[in-house]
N, C-alpha and C positions, 0 to 999 in steps of 0.2 A: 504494500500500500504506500510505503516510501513512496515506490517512482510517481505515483499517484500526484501527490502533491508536488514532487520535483517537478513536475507535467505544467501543474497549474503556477507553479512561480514562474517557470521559465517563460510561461504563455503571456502573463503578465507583465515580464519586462520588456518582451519583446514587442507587445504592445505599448508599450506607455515609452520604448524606444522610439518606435514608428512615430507617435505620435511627437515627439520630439524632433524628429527630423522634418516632420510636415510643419513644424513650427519657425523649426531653423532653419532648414534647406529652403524649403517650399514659400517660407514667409506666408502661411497659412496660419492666422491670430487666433487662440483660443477662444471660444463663448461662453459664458457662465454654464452651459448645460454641457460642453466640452469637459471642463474642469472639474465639473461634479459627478464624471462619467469616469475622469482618471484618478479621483479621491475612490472609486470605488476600485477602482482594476488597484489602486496601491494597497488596500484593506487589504484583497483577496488575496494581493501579493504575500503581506505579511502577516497574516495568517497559514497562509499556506507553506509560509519558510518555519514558521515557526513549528507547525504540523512536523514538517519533516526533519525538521532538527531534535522533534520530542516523539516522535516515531510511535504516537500512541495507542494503546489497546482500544477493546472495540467503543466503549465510553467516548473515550478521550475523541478516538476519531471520529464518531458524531456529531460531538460537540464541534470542534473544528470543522464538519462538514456542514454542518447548519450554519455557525455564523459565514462560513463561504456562501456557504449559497443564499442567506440572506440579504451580503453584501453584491450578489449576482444579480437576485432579485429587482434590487434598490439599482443595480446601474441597468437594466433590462426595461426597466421602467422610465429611465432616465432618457435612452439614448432612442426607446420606442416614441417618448415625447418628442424628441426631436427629429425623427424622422417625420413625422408625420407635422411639426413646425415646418419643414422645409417643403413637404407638398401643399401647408396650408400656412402661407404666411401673415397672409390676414388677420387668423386667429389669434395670434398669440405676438405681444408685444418685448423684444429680446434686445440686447444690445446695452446702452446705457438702464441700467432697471436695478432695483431694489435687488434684486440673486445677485448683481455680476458688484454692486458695490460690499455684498456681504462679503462674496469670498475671497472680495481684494484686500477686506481688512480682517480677515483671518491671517495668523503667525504662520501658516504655513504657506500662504502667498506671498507673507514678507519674505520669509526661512527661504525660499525657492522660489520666485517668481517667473522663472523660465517655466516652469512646470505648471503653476498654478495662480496664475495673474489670470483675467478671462480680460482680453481687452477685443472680442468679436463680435459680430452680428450672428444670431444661432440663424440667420433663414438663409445665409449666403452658402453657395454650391461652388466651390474651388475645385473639387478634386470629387475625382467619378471613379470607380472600376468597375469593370462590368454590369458597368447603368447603376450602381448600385454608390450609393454617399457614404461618406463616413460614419454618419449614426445608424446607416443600412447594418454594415461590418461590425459596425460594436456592437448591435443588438445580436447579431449571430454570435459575435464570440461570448455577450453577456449570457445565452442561453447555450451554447456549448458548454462552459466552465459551469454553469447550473447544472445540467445535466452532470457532468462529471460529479460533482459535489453530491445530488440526489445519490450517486453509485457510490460513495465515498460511503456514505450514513446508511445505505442500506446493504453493504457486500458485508455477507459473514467472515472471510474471512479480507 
């Protein structure tokens, strides 16, 4: 069950690299619904390091697989909001707003503001793959690493 959570760190940094590089390479600006999508991929991160450094029995790995998959939940829900902001822009008012100044003045936007300053618009579409947007891919990965987590809490052994 190790590799298990080895799986979901590695999947985490890799994501929250990416999204770093679309930051810095790409000049691609965070949104407050951005930032609150990689507070959740960094939870699941450290959680999940911590899971594997404490290599826990069946308990223990529940416990660890629920609060992962809570924090899966919580950015699945996040990044589904902003999918569907970006096909309905109208609805929903983003950018300068009450979220994007709360998580500016959270310690950990000071601590790291490369990572977690939101200075974007959530409805703008920079970057496509396969017709698919950035909060397309992060709702997948949010419900992939759910999925893993559900099997984390429920494999006997």
């Amino acid at each position: 069950m190790r590799i298990l959570f080895l799986f979901i760190l590695l999947s985490c940094t890799i994501l929250l690299g990416y999204a770093q590089y679309l930051q810095h390479v790409e000049n691609l600006l965070p949104c407050p619904l951005c930032v609150a999508q990689r507070v959740a991929y960094w939870a699941i991160g450290l959680i999940a390091s911590l899971a594997f450094l404490h290599n826990p029995k069946v308990i223990g790995r529940r416990i660890y697989g629920f609060l992962m998959g809570a924090f899966a939940l919580t950015g699945a829900i996040i990044a589904a909001k902003h999918a569907w902001l970006i096909r309905y822009p109208e609805s929903f008012q983003c950018g300068i707003s009450p979220e994007e100044a709360f998580l500016n003045s959270l310690p950990i936007a000071e601590w790291w503001p490369g990572m977690f300053e939101a200075n974007g618009d959530c409805a703008n579409v920079d970057w496509k793959f396969l017709s698919l947007t950035i909060p397309d891919w992060s709702l997948i990965a949010f419900i992939t690493l759910g999925a893993i987590t559900i099997y984390s809490v429920l494999a006997k052994k």
